[in-house]
N, C-alpha and C positions, 0 to 999 in steps of 0.2 A: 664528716665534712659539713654538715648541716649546722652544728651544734658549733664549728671553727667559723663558720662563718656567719653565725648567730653572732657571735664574741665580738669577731672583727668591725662587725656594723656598730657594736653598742658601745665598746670603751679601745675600738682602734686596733692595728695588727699585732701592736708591741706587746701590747695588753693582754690580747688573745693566746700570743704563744707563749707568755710567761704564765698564766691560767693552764693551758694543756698541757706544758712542761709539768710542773705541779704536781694535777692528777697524772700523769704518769709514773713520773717520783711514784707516788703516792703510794700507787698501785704496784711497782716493782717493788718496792721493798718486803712487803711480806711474801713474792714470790722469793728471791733471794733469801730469806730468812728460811725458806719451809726448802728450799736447792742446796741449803750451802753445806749438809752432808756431816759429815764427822769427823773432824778436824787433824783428828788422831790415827793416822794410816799408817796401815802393816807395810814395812820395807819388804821387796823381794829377797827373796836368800840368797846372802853375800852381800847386802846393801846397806848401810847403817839409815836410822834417819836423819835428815839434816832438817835443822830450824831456818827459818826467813832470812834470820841475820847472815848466819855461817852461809846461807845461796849467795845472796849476795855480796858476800865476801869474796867468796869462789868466783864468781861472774867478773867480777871490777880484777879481779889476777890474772885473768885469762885474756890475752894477747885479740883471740878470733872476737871476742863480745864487745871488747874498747874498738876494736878498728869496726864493728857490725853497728855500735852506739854512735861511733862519730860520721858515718853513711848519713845519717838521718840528720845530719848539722849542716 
């Protein structure tokens, strides 16, 4: 708080939180980098694996995920 409201005094609030956004960015991304695991998972048996596309393939066909997507419209 010390250091937001350092900011805010010296170049304004808009200024401030565009600066702390920033180093936040900054800082998550090598946390995400060093989380984001191994891309390549074991399906449980009897499960094939599905790619991003084919999910969302699957998802936009299914009756319950278009009426759960248009909820949010």
């Amino acid at each position: 708080m010390p250091i937001a409201a350092a900011l805010m005094v010296g170049i304004g609030w808009a200024g401030a939180m565009q600066v702390l956004v920033q180093v936040l960015l900054l800082l998550c991304l090598p946390a995400a980098f060093l989380l984001k695991g191994n891309s390549v998972l074991a399906a449980p048996a009897g499960q094939r694996v599905v790619g991003s596309r084919e999910a969302i393939a699957d998802a936009l066909r299914n009756p319950s995920y278009l009426m759960l997507g248009a909820g949010f419209y």
